[in-house]
C-alpha positions in Angstrom: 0.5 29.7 -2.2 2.6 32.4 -3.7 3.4 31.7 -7.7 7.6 32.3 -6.2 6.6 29.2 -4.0 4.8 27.3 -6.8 8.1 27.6 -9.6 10.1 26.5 -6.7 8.1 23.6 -6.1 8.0 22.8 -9.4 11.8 22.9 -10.1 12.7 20.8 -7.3 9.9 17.9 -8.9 12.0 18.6 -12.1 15.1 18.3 -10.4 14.1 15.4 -9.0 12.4 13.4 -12.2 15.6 12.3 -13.7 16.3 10.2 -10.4 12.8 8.5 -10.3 12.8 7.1 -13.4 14.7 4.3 -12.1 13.5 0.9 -11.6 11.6 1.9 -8.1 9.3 4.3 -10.7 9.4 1.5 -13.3 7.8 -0.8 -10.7 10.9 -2.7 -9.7 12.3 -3.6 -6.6 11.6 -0.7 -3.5 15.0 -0.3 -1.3 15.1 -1.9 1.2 14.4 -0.2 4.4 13.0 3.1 4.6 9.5 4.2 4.6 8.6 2.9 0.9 10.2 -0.3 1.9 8.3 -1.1 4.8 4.6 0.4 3.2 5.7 -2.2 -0.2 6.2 -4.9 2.5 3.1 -4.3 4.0 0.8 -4.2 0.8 2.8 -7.5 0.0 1.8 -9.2 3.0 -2.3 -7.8 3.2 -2.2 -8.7 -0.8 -0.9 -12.8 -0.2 -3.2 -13.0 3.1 -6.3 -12.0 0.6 -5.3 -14.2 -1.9 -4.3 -17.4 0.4 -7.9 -16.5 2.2 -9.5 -16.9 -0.9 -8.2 -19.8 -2.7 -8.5 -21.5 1.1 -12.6 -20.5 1.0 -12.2 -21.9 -3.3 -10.9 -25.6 -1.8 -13.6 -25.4 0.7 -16.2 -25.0 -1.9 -15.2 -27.3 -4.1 -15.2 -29.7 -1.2 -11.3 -30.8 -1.5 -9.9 -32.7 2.4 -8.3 -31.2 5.1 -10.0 -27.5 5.0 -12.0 -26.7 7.5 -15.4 -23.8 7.4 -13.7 -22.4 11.1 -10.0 -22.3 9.4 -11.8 -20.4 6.0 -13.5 -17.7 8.1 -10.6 -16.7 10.0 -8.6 -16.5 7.5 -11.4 -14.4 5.5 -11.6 -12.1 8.7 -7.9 -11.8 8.9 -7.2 -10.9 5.8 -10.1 -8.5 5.8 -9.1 -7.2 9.0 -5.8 -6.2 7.5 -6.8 -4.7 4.3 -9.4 -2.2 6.6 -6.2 -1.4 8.2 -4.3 -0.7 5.4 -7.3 1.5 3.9 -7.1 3.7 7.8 -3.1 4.0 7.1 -3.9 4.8 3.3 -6.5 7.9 4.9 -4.0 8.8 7.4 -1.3 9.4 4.8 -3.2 10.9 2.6 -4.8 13.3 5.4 -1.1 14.3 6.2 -0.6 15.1 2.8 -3.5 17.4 2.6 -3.0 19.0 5.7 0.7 19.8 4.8 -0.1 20.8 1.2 -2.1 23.6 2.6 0.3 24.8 4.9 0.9 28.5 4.4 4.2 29.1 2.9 
């Protein structure tokens, strides 16, 4: 990459700073929609499907009515299922990333 290319880069990330030190930057609320919106909804969802597997497996152990082994194992496979997929999307983005980064300019 050219150093012309490079200061250009650089100036539009300056540019742009001022706009993403809003509350999206500051770990606030995503907007809704877009890209960003939908990826935050999706780590969301894979992040209370771990957590309800595993206080589901916690009742199990500690031998409290009404949950099942079969129930705890699916739910442990399903929510393992869907954090391997979020890891593959996780690859493929950063993959695109990478391949576009070393684009020629």
């Amino acid at each position: 990459m050219a150093i012309a290319s490079i200061e250009s880069v650089l100036q539009q990330m300056r540019a742009l700073a001022p706009m993403m030190e809003g509350p999206a930057a500051a770990g606030g609320d995503v907007p809704v929609g877009g890209f960003a919106g939908e990826l935050r909804k999706s780590l969301d969802r894979i992040s209370d499907a771990q957590q309800s597997a595993s206080a589901q497996a916690e009742a199990f152990e500690l031998g409290k009515p009404g949950v099942a082994l079969n129930d705890v194992m699916v739910d442990l496979q399903k929510a393992g299922i869907g954090f391997q997929t979020g890891l593959q999307v996780r690859n493929k983005i950063v993959q695109a990333y990478q391949e576009i980064m070393n684009m020629p300019a």
